[in-house]
C-alpha positions as CSV (number, residue, x, y, z in Angstrom):
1,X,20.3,11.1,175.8
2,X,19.5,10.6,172.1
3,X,21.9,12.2,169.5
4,X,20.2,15.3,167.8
5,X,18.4,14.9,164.7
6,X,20.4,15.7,161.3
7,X,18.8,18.1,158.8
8,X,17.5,15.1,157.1
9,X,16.0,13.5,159.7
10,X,14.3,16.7,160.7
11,X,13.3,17.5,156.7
12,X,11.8,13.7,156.9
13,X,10.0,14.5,160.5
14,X,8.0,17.5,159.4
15,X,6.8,15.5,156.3
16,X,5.9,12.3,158.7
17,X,3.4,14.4,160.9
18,X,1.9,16.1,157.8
19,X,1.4,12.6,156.9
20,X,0.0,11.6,160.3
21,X,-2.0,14.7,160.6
22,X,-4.0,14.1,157.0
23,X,-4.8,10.2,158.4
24,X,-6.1,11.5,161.6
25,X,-8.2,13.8,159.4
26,X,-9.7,10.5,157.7
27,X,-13.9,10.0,157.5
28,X,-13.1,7.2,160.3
29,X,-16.5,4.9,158.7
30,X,-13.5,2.1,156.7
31,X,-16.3,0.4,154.8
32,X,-17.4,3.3,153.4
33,X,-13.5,4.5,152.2
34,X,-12.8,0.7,151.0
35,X,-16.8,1.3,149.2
36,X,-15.8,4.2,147.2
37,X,-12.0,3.3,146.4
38,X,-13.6,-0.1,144.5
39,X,-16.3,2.1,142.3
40,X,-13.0,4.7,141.7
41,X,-10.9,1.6,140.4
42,X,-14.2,0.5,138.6
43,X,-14.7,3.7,136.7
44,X,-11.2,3.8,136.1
45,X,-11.3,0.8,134.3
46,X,-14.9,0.7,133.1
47,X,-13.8,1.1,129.2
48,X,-10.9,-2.3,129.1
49,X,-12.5,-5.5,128.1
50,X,-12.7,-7.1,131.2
51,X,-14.6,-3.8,132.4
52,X,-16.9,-3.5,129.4
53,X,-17.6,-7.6,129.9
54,X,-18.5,-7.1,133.5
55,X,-20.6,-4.0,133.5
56,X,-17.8,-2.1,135.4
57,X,-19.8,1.2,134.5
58,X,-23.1,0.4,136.0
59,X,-21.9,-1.1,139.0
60,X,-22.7,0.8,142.0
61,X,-22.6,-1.3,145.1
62,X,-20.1,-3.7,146.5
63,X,-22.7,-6.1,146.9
64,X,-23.4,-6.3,143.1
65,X,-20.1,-5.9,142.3
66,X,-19.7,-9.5,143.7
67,X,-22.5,-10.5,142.3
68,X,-21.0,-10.0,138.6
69,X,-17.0,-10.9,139.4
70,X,-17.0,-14.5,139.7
71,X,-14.2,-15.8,142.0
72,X,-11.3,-16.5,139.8
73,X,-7.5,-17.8,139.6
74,X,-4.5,-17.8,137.7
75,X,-5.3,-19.4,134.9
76,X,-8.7,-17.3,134.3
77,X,-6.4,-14.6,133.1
78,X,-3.4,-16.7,131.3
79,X,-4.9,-15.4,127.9
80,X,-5.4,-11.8,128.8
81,X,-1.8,-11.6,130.4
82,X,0.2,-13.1,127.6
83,X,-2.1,-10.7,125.0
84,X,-0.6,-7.8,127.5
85,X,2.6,-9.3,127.4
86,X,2.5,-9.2,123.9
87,X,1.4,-5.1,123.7
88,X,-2.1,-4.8,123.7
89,X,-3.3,-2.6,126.0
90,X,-6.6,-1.8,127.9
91,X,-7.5,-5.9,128.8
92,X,-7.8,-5.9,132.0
93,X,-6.9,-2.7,133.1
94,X,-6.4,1.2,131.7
95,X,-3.2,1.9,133.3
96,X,-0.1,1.9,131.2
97,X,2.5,-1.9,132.6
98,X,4.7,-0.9,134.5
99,X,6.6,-4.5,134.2
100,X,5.7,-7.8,134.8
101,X,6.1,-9.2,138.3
102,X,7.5,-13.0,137.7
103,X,5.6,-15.3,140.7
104,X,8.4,-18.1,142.2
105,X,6.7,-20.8,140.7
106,X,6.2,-22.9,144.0
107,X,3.2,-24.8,142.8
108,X,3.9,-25.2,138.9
109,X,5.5,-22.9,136.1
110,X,6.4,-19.5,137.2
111,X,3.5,-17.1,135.6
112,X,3.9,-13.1,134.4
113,X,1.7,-11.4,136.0
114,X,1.4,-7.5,134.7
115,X,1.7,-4.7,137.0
116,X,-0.2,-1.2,136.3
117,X,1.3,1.9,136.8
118,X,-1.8,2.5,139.0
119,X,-0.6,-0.2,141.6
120,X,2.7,0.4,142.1
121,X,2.2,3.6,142.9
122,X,-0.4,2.4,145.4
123,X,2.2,0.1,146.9
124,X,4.6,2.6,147.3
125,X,2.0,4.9,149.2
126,X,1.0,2.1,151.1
127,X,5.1,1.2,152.4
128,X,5.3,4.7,153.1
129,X,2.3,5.5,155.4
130,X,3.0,2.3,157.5
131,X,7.0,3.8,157.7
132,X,5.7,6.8,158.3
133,X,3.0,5.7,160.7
134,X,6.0,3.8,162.7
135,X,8.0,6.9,162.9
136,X,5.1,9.1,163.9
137,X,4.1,6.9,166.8
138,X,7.5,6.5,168.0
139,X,9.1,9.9,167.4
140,X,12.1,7.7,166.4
141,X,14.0,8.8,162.9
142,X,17.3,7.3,163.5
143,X,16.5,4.7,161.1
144,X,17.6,7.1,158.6
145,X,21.1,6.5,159.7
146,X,21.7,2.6,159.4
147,X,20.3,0.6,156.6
148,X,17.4,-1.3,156.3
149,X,17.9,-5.0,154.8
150,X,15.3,-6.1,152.2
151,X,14.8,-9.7,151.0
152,X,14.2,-8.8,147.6
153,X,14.8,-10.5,144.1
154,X,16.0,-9.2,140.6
155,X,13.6,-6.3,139.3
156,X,14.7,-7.5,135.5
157,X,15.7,-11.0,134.8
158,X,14.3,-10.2,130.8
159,X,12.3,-8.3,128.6
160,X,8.7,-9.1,126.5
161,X,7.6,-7.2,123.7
162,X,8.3,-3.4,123.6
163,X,10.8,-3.5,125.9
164,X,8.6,-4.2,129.3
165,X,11.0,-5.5,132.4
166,X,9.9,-8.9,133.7
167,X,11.1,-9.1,137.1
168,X,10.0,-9.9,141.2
169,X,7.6,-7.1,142.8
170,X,10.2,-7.3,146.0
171,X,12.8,-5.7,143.6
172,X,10.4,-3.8,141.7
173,X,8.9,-1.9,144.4
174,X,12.5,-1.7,146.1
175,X,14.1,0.2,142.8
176,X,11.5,2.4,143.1
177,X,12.1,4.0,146.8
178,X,12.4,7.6,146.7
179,X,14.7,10.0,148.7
180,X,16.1,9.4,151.5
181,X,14.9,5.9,151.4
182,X,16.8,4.9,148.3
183,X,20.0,5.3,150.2
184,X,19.3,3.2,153.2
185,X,17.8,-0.2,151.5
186,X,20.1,-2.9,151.3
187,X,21.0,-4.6,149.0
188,X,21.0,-2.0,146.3
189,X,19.5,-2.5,142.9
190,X,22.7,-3.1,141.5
191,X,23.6,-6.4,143.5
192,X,19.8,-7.6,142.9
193,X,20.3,-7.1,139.6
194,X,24.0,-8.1,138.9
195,X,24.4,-10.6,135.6
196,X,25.1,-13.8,137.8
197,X,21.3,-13.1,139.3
198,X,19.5,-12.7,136.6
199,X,20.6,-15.4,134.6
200,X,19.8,-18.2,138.0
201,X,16.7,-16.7,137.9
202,X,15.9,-16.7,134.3
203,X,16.9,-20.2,133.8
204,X,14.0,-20.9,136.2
205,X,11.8,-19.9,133.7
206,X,10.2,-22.2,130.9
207,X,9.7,-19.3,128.6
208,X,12.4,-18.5,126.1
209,X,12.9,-14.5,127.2
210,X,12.5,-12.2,123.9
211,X,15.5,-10.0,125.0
212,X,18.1,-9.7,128.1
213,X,17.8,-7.3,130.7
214,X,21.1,-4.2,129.7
């Protein structure tokens, strides 16, 4: 016979099935949700320079919108990420940075890529309807009383202009767990981001850093 559920664990399992309950309640045609979330994120960003270049504002099907994005890489965007980096704002995208995700640098020099507000946020809301989808079809919340062990990096190794963290998105989206999850992730953000960590990590990089992470 399971153990009862704590107060937590029963707080946590009437939020789940809310959660369930409003993905049920989903317009079930996928194309048509992934349709309109690209024109949303092209309106959103219809007034950056990349947006303004493109024709975000005019752009009304999927099909045209790859007709005007070329495929790209990388180094398409070096110039507009290290103007970001330096503090100019609405490039490539509206959203305030967040910080700047620091890739491993498998294949050549690690790059900075910038992170928007906008999609960390989504990322978070993406780990937390797959947890809460898990729980939901399960009925199991004893997860809540281990720990949960995440292979994540430092979330700060330095800091660009005006102050904005460079670090790796596995600790940056970690640090940013909410209640009751914040107590359960292993390691916590202060052993990812402990001075022997950062400074491995930042000697990786060929980039002088403009100031130390506190």
């Amino acid at each position: 016979m399971s153990a009862p559920r704590s107060a937590v664990e029963e707080l946590v399992r009437a939020g789940v099935l809310k959660r369930a309950e409003s993905i049920r309640a989903l317009d079930r045609d996928y194309p048509a949700l992934q349709r309109e979330r690209l024109l949303s994120i092209l309106r959103q960003n219809s007034r950056t320079e990349f947006g303004r270049a493109h024709g975000f504002e005019t752009i009304t099907s999927v099909e045209e919108f790859q007709r005007r994005i070329p495929v790209s890489g990388a180094a398409d965007y070096a110039e507009s990420w290290r103007r970001t980096a330096e503090g100019e704002r609405d490039i490539l995208f509206s959203d305030p940075v967040h910080a700047f995700g620091l890739s491993s640098g498998t294949t050549g020099d690690a790059k900075l890529i910038p992170l928007a507000k906008g999609l960390i946020r989504g990322l978070k809301r993406a780990i937390g309807y797959a947890t809460s989808a898990y729980m939901a079809e399960t009925d199991n919340y004893s997860l809540l009383r281990g720990y949960a062990l995440q292979m994540a990096a430092p979330t700060c190794v330095e800091r660009l202009a005006g102050e904005i963290p460079v670090g790796f998105i596995t600790g940056i989206i970690g640090a940013s767990r909410t209640y009751p999850f914040h107590q359960i992730g292993l390691p916590p953000v202060e052993v990812l981001d402990c001075p022997t960590g950062r400074r491995s990590t930042a000697s990786s990089r060929s980039a002088t850093p403009t100031t130390t992470c506190a």
